[in-house]
C-alpha positions as CSV (number, residue, x, y, z in Angstrom):
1,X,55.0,65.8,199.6
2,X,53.1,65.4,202.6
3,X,53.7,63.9,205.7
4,X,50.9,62.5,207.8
5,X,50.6,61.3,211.4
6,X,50.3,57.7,212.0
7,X,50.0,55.8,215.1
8,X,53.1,53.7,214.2
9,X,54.7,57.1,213.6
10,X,55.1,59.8,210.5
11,X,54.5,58.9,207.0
12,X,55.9,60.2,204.0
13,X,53.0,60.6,201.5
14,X,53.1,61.4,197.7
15,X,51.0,63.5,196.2
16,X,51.0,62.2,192.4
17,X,48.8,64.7,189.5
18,X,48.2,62.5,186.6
19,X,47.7,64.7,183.4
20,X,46.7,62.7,180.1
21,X,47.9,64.5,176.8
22,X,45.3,66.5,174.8
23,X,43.3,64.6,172.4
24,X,42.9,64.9,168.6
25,X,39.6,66.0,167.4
26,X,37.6,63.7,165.6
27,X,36.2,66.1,162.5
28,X,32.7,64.7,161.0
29,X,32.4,66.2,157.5
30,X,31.3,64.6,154.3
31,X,32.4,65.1,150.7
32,X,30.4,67.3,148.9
33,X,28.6,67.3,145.3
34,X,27.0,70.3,143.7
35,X,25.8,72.2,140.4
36,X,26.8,75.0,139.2
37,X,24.3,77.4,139.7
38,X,23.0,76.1,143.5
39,X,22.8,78.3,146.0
40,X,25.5,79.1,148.4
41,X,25.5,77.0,151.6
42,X,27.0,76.4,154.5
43,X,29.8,73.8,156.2
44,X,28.5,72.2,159.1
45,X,30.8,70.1,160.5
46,X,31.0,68.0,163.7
47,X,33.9,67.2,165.9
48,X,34.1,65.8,169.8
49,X,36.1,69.3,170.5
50,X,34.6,73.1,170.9
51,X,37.2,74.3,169.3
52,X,35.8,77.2,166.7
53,X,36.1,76.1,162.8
54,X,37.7,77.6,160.0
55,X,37.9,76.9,156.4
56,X,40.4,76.6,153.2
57,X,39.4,76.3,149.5
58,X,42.2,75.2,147.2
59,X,41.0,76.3,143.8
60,X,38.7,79.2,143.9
61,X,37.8,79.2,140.4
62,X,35.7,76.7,141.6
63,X,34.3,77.8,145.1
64,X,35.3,80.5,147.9
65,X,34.2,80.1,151.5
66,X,33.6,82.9,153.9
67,X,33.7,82.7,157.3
68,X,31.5,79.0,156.7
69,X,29.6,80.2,153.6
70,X,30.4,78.6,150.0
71,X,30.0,80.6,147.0
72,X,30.2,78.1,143.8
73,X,32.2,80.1,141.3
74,X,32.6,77.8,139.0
75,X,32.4,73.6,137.9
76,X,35.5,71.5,138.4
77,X,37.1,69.5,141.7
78,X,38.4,71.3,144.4
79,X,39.2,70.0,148.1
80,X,37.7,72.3,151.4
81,X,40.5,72.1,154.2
82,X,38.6,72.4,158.0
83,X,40.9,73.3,160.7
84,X,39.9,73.4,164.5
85,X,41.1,75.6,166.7
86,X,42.9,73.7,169.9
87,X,40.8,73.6,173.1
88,X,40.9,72.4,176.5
89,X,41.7,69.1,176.2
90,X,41.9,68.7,172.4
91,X,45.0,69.7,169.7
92,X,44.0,71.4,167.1
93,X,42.7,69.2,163.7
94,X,42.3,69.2,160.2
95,X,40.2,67.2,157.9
96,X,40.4,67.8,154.1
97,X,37.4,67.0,152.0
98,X,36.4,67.0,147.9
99,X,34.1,69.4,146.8
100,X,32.6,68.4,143.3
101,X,31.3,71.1,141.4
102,X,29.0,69.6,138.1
103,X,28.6,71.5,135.1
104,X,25.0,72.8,134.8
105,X,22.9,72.2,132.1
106,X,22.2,75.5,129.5
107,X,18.7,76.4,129.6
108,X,18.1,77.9,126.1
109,X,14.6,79.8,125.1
110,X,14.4,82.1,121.7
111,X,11.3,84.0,120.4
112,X,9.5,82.2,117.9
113,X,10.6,83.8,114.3
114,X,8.9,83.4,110.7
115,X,10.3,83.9,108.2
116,X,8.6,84.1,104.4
117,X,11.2,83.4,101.0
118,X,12.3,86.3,100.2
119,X,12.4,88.3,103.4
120,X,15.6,90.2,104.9
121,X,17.6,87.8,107.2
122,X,17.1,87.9,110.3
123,X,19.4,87.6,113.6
124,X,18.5,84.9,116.8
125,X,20.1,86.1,119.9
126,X,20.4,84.2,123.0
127,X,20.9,85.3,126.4
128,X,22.7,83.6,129.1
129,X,21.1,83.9,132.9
């Protein structure tokens, strides 16, 4: 409270802080569709809080993250859980997205082989990258 001089007298002032609650994020990420066999990559997400990101893989027979790198491990359908840390004026936030993983095709190459009637058998292997 203060009190202020008037020329009618002393008034009786309020002083009145007006705090709004924090805010949820708002967490811009899209679903994701790969191939197994791409290249690792990275989750860049977007929010209208600083807060720092982290990151949760449900099924990591088909992807791991670190820190905000993917790994594909394998094909299948898993879902990538972002969190946001709480800051300043902002809770914390999660947004849970599908990550599709798509079967690759097999790339297969042999060495030519002849063979005349006759001849021993002969054995075809195949290697997988």
């Amino acid at each position: 409270t203060t009190i202020k001089e008037t020329p009618t007298g002393f008034d009786k002032i309020k002083n009145i802080e007006v705090c709004a609650p924090p805010s949820d994020p708002i967490i811009n990420i899209d679903d994701i569709v790969k191939t197994y066999g791409d290249a690792n990559f990275v989750l860049n997400p977007s929010s209208d809080s600083s807060g720092t990101f982290t990151y949760t893989i449900a099924n990591s027979s088909v992807a791991t993250v670190s820190g905000d790198v993917v790994t594909i491990t394998g094909a299948g359908d898993t879902t990538i859980k972002v969190l946001q840390a709480a800051k300043d004026n902002f809770n914390a936030g999660t947004k849970t997205i599908s990550l599709k993983v798509r079967k690759a095709n097999p790339v297969i190459t042999a060495v030519d082989q002849n063979k005349t009637i006759g001849d021993a058998d002969f054995t075809i292997t195949i290697d997988q990258p």
